[in-house]
N, C-alpha and C positions, 0 to 999 in steps of 0.2 A: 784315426781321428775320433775324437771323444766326443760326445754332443750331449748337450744336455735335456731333457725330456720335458716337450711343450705341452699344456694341457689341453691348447686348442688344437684338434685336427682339422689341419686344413687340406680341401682337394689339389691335389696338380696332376695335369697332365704332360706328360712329355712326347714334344712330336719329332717326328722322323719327316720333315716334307717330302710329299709328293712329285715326282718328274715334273715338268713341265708340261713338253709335249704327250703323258699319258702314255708313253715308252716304258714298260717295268724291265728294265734288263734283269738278266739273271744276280741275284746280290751272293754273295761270298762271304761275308762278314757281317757280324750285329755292329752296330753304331755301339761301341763298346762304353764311351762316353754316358751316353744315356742311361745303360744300367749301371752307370756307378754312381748316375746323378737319383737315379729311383730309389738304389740301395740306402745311401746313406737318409732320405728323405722318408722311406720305411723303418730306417730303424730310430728314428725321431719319432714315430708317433703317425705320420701321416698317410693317409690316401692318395695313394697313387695309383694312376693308369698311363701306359705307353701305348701313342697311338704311332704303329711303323708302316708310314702308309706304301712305300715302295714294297716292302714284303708283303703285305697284306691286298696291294694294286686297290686301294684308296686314291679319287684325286680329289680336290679342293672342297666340292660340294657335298661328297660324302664325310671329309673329314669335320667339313660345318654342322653336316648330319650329326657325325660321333660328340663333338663339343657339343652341341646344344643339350643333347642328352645326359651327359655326366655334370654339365653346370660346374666345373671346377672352378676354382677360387684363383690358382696360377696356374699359365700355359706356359712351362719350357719349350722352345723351337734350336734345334741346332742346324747348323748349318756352314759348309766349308763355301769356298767360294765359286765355282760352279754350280753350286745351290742357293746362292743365295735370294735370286730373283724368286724363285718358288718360297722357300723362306719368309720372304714378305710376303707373298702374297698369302700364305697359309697363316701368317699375323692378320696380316686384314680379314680372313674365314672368321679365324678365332675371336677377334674382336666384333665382329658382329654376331655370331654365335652368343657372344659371351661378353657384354658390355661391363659388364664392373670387374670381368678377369683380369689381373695382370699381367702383363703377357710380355715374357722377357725373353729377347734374343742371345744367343753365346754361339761361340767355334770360331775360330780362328778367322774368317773374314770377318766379324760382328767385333771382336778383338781389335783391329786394325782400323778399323770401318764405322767406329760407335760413334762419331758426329755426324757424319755422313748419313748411317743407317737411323740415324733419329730424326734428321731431315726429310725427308724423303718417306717413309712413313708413320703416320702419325700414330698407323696401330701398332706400334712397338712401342711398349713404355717404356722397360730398362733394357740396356745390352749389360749382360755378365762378361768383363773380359778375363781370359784365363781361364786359370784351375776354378772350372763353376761348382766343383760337389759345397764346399761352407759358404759360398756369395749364395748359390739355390738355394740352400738350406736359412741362413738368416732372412733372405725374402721372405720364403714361405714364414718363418717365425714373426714378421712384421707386417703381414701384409694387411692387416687393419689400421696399421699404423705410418703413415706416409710421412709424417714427420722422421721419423728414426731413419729414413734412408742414407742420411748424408753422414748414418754412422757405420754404415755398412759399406767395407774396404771391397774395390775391384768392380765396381759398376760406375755406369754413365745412364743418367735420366735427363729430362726435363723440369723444369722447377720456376713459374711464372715468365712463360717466354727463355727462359735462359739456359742454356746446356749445362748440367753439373759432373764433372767427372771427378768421384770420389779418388784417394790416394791408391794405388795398385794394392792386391790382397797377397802376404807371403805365403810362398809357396809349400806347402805339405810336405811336412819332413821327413813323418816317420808314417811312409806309405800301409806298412804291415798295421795301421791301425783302420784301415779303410774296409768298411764290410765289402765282402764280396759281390760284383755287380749283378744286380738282379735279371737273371736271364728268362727267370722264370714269367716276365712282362713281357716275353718276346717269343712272336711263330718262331721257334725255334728249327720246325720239318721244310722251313721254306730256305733254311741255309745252309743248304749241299753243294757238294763239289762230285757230279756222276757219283751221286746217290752217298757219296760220306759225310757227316757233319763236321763242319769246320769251325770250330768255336775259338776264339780271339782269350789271348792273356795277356795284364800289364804286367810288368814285373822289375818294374824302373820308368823314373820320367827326368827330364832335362838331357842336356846333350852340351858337352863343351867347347864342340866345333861351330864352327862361325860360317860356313855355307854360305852363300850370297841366295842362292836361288831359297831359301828354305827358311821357314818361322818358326822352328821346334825351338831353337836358345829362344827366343822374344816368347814363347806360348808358354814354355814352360820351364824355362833359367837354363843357367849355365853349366849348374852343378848337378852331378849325377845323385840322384838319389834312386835308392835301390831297395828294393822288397830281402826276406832274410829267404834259402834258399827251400826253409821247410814250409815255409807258409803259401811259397812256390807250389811246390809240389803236394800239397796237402788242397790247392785248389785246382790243380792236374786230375787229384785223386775224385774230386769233386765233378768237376765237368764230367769225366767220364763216369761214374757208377750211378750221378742223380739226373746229369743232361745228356744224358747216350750220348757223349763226346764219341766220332771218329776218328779226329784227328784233330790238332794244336796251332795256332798259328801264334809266335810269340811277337806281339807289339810294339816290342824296344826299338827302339831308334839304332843302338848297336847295343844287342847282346853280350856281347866278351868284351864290353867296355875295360869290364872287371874280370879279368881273368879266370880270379882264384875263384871268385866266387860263381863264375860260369860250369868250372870245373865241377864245383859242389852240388850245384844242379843237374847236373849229366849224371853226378855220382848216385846222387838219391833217386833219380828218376828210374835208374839200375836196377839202384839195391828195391826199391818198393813194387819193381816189375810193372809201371805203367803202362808197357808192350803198346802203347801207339804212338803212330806217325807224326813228327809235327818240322817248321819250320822258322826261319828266323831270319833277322835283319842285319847287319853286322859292320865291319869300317874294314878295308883290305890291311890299313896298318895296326889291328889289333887282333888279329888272326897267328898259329903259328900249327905246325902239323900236331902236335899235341894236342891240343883244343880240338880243331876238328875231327882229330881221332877220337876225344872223348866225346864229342857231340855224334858222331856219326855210331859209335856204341850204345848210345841212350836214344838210338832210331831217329833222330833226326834223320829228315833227308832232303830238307833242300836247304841251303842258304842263300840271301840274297846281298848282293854289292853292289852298291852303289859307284860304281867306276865312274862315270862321269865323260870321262874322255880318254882318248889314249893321243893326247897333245900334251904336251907338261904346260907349256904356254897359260892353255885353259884351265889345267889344273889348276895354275898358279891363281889367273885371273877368278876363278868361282872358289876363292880361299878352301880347296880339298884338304889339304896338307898332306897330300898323298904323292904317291912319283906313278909312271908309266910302270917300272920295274915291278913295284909292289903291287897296281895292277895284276900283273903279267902273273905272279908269284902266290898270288892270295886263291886265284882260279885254279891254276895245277893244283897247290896244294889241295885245295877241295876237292878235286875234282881223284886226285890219288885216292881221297880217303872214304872215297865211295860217295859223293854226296851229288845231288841233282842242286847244278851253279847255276843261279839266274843270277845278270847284270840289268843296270840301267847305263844308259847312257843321256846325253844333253846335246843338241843340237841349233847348231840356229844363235848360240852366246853371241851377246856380244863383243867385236873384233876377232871372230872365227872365221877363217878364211875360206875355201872351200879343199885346200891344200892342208889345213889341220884338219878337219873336218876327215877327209880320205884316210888320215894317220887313225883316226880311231875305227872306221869299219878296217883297218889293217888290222888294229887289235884284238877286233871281235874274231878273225877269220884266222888268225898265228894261234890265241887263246883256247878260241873252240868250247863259249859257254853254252850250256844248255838251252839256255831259254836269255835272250834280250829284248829290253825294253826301251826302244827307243823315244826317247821324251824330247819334244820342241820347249826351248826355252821359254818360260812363262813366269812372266815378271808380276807374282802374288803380292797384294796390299800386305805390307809389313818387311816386305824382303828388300836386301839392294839391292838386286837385278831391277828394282823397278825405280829404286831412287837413279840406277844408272843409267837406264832409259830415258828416263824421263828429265835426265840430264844431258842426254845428246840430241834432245827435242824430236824424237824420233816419232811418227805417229803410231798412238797404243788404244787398241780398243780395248772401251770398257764395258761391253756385254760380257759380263760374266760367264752366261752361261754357255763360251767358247774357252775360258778357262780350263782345258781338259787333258792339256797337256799333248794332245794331238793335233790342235791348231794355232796356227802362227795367229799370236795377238798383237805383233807391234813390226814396222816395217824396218826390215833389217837390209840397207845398201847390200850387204855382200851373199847374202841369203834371198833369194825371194819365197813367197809362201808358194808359188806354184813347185822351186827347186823342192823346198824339202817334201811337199809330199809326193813330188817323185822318190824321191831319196826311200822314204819309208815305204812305199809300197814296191818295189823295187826289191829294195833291203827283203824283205818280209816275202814275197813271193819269189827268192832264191833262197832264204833261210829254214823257210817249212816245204821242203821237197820230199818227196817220195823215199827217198834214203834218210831226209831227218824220221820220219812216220817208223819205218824200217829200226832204225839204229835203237827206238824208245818204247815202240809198243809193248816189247815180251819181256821188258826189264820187270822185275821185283820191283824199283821205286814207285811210290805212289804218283809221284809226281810226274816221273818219263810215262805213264802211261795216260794221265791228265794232257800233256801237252804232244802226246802223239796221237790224240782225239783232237787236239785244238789245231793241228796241223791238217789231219784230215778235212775237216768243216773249213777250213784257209783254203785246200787244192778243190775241193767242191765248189765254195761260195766265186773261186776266180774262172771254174769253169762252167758255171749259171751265168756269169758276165760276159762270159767271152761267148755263150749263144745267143 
């Protein structure tokens, strides 16, 4: 992405909201977002600072603390939607902090949510929906200028009483033009995994699967657009020799989308001897033993798959395009080719019986993944799970910040919320046993030894309960 060089620098801040309830869980990943929104905004000319109040265990009045002191000009907030409630409220900090700052909300609930979220608080001035790096960047270039807004593609403001939602912005084509995300704005020592740093790569956006439960096609199109594999790897090379990278997490939606050029990536991460660990995301129908032979020779070691269900029914219903077989198929094969397999599954769909439902912990239990995740169904602003909800007049809360994929947000006749969290802790205190701890500790993977500490702290934390 090319930009052309403003002569006025202006300040922005970009925030990370703070928890809620003042809970800092342990974080794992940078808001990778953020520094790609800081990157391109520093190589325009401007001042920037990231305020990541969860890494840093910032909450609201500190962070009012930090904005009144920088006096920036635009506050970026991002926020998904189990964040969002924090989110506004860290608009309202910023805004009284900082009353002439602009102060623009984006992520994918603010995407979805931009009437909504401009209702409801007044201290949001614009939502960015979408790819924010050129909608942040032309604010920041306007922001003396409030007329020019309604020429700036991919936001929703206010505009005498009246809601303006400008035409959507297209989406970034030729990603290898995108400077690399500024990591350097970020406690980078606060994102370990038992003491390795785990630093996030994009390296493609869009996704041409249709998912029901999911906003990546609506956040970020249809059509695959893909990074070249040297520019890949030449920021592999980077993370680790500038950011003491440990270890890699790739952020694709599916990796081997593209075969060949997945292939080309394992090849040069080979040949250039990058020698660390990393991990990726992938579709069971675009896997074959080849691939994971090359991924599992360029040190990858864990892959993740999205299974969904082991019901074809539900497959069919949450548009997978996948079968049970390829399930079944995609897991051996990895699991042959030396790789540590995590699944997800979905629970709770709409019209899942509790007899489909059984068909998929069968799966889990024939299969034999490493590590699964079981997810309640959670019907996200912008997805059809929630226009299908909300078409069987089903009752769905809208407290966000139960959004978390672990608690039932909508009353399901054939499911109730007390069933499934039987179901999952159940599942999960016969899944992390004493033989799983056994079968993963002494392993070489990074990952078998990650989740056979997470097993242990499981049989600990259920026998602190049971005294």
């Amino acid at each position: 992405m090319k930009v052309k060089k403003m002569h006025r620098k202006v300040k922005t801040s970009l925030v990370n909201p703070p928890p809620l309830k003042g809970v800092y869980r342990h974080q794992l990943y940078l808001p990778m977002g953020l520094a790609y929104l800081a990157a391109v905004l520093e190589e325009d000319g401007h001042e920037v600072t990231v305020i990541d109040c969860p890494a840093l265990e910032m909450n609201l009045e500190q962070l009012k603390t930090k904005l009144a002191s920088i006096e920036p000009n635009v506050i970026g907030i991002t926020a998904m939607t189990p964040t969002i409630q924090s989110a506004l409220l860290s608009a309202r900090a910023a805004k009284e902090a900082c009353p002439d700052a602009m102060v623009v909300l984006g992520g994918p609930h603010a995407t979805f949510m931009d009437e909504q979220v401009l209702a409801e608080e007044e201290a949001v001035d614009i939502v960015a929906r979408g790819e924010g790096e050129e909608t942040l960047l032309e604010l920041a270039q306007n922001v003396s200028n409030p007329k020019g807004l309604n020429r700036i593609k991919g936001i929703t403001f206010r505009n005498n009483g009246q809601t303006i939602r400008t035409p959507n912005r297209p989406f970034i084509q030729n990603l290898d033009e995108l400077p690399r995300p500024a990591y350097k704005y970020f406690p980078l020592e606060k994102y370990r995994l038992f003491g390795r740093r785990m630093l996030p790569i994009m390296t493609s956006r869009g996704c041409p699967s249709q998912c029901s439960f999911c906003t990546t096609a609506r956040m970020f199109g249809k059509a695959f657009r893909a990074r070249s594999p040297k520019s890949i790897v030449d920021e592999l090379e980077w993370l680790r020799d500038v950011h003491r990278a440990d270890a890699f997490s790739f952020y694709d939606d599916t990796f081997t989308l593209d075969k060949k050029r997945a292939v080309k990536i394992c090849e040069e991460i080979r040949n250039r001897e990058i020698g660390l660990p990393w991990d990726c995301q992938t579709r069971v129908s675009v896997v074959s033993k080849e691939i994971l032979l090359k991924m599992r020779e360029a040190n990858c070691q864990q892959v993740f798959f999205g299974v969904e269900s082991g019901c074809q029914k539900i497959l069919d219903a949450v548009h997978k395009g996948t079968t049970v077989e390829q399930n079944e198929k995609a897991i051996r094969l990895a699991k042959d080719a030396g790789l540590f397999v995590s699944i997800s599954v979905i629970i709770g769909y709409p019209g899942e019986t509790k007899e489909m439902l059984q068909e998929t912990i069968d799966l889990i239990r024939k299969a034999e993944p490493d590590d699964v995740y079981i997810c309640v169904a959670t019907p996200y602003p912008g997805t059809e799970l929630r226009r299908v909800v909300e078409e069987m007049g089903w009752k769905m809360s809208n407290d966000w910040g139960q959004y978390d994929t672990i608690t039932p947000v909508f009353a399901n006749p054939n499911l109730s919320a007390e069933e499934v969290r039987k179901l999952r802790t159940s599942f999960y205190n016969s899944f992390y046993s004493p033989k799983y701890v056994l079968r993963h500790l002494f392993k070489v993977n990074f990952y078998s030894r990650v989740m056979a500490r997470t097993a242990v702290n499981h049989i600990l934390w259920r026998i602190r309960n049971h005294l």
